[in-house]
C-alpha positions in Angstrom: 93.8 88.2 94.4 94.8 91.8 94.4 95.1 94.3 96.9 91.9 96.2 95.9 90.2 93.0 95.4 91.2 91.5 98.4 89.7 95.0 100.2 86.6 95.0 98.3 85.7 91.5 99.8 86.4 92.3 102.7 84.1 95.5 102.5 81.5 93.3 100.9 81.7 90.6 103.7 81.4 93.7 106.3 78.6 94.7 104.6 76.7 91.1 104.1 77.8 90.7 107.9 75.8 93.7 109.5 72.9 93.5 107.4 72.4 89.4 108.9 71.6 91.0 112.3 68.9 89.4 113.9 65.8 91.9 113.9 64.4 92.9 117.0 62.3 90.2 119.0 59.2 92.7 120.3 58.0 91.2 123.6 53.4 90.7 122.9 52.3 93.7 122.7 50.0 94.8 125.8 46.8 97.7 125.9 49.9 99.4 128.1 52.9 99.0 125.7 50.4 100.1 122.8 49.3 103.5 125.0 53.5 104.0 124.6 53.9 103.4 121.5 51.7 105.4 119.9 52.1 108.4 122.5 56.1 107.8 121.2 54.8 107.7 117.1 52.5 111.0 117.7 55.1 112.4 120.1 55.8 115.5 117.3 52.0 116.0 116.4 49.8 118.5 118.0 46.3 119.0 117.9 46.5 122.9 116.5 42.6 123.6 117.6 43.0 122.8 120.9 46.4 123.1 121.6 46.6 119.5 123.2 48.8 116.3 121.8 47.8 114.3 119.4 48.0 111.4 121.3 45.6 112.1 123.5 42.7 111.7 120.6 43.2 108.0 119.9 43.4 107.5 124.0 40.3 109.2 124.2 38.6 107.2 121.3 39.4 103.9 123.1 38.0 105.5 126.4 35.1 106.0 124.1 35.1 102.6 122.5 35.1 100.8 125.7 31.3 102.8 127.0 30.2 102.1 123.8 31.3 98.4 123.3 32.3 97.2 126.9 32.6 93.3 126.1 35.9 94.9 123.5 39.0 92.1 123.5 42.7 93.6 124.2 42.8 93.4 120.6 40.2 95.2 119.9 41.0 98.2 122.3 44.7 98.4 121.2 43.6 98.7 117.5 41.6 102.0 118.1 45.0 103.1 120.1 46.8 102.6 117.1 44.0 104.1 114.0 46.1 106.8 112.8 49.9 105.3 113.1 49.4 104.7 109.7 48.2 107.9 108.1 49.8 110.3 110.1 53.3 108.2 111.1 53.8 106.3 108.2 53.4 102.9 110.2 53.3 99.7 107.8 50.8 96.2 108.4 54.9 95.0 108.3 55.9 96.8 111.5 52.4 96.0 113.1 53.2 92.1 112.4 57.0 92.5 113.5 55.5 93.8 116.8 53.4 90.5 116.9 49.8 92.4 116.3 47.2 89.6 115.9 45.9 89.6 112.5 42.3 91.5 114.4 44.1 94.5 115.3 45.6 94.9 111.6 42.5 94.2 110.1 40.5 96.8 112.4 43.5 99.3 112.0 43.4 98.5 107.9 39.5 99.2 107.6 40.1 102.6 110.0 42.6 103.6 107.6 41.5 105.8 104.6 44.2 104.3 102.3 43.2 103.9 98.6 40.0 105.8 100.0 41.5 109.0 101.0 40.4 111.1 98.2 36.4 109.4 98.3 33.8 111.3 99.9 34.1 110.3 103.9 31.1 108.7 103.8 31.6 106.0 101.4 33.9 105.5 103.9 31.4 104.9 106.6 29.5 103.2 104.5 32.5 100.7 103.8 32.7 100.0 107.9 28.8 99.6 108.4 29.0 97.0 105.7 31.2 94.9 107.3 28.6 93.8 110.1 31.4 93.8 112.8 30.1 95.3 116.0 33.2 96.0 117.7 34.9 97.8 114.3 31.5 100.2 113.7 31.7 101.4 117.5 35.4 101.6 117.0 34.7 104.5 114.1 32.2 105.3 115.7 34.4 106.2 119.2 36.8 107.9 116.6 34.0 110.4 115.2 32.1 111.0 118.0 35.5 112.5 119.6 36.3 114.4 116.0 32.8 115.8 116.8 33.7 116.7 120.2 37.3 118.5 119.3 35.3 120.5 116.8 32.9 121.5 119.3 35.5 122.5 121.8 38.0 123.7 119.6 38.2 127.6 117.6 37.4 126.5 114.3 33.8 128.0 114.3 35.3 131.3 115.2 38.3 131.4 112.4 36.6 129.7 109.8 32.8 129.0 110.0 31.6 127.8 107.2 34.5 125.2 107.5 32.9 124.5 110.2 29.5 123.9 109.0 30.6 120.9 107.0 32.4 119.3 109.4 29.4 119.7 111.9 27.0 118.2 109.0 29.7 115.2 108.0 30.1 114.2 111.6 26.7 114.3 112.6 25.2 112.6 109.6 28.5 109.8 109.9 27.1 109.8 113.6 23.8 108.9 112.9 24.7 106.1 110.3 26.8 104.1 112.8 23.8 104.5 115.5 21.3 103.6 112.9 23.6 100.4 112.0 24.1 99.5 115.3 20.5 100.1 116.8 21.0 102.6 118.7 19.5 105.8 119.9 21.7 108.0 118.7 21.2 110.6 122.0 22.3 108.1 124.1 25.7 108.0 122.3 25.6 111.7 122.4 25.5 111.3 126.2 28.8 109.8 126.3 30.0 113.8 125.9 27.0 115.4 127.1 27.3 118.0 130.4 27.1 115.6 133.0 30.1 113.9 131.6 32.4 118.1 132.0 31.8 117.8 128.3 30.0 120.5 125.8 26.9 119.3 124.8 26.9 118.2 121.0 23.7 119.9 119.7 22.3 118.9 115.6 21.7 114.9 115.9 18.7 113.5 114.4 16.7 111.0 117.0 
């Protein structure tokens, strides 16, 4: 063996040495561990219209989740926690099984992703949740847009750009009343989830 030879193996045995380290063994993920975790993945995003973290969305969508659909599992919870680590951080179903996600919380994540959808109209996309049947994932999109509908109420856009604003009012509400109308419910009930008595804006424009 030559001398460069001889230093290329051992280069090459470096090399097949660090890349057999053990991945990391995440401990069961928990409703708290998921809270940090996604606060940590959104850390650098900032909700421009209402000058508030990110984060603070999918913790508010879970708050919203669990009025809506008290009898929600862990599982169930942590998912709407974690509905945008995918679009916004780049956050594959591989990391979520490394981190020892049941296969309920990738599935809910998965369907609350727009993926291969993101260029269809956003309804189709609500229509693609109601048909699945599954309670606890309509109230979970459902949690998510009725807080959508909440930061656009509270937030500048209908001042800087209102006829932006127009559409998103009409896509909300009309996504709004689909989930209510698939789940049975009144949809002014959901509405007073944010109403005034809650230190909310009221949410004016929803069919009953």
């Amino acid at each position: 063996m030559t001398y460069f030879s001889s230093i290329f193996k051992s280069v090459a045995e470096a090399l097949c040495s660090s890349q057999s380290v053990a991945p990391i063994d995440y401990e069961t993920p928990t409703l708290e561990s998921t809270l940090a975790w996604m606060r940590d993945l959104h850390r650098h995003e900032w909700d421009g219209g209402l000058d508030v973290p990110y984060a603070d969305h999918p913790e508010a969508a879970m708050d919203l989740f669990v009025q809506l659909y008290p009898e929600a599992s862990e599982e169930e919870k942590m998912a709407v926690l974690l509905h945008d680590v995918k679009e916004n951080c780049g956050v594959r179903d591989s990391d979520l099984h490394a981190r020892h996600y049941s296969a309920r919380t990738i599935s809910m994540v998965d369907h609350m992703t727009r993926g291969k959808l993101i260029k269809a109209p956003y309804q189709m996309k609500v229509n693609r949740i109601i048909r699945t049947g599954d309670e606890a994932l309509i109230c979970a999109k459902l949690s998510d847009t009725l807080h959508n509908r909440l930061k656009l109420m509270s937030g500048r856009l209908a001042m800087s750009d209102p006829p932006r604003y127009e559409r998103l009012v009409q896509k909300y509400t009309k996504s709004i009343n689909s989930f209510c109308e698939a789940l049975g419910r009144d949809p002014q009930d959901v509405i007073a989830l944010i109403g005034p008595e809650t230190g909310y804006a009221a949410v004016p424009g929803f069919d009953t």
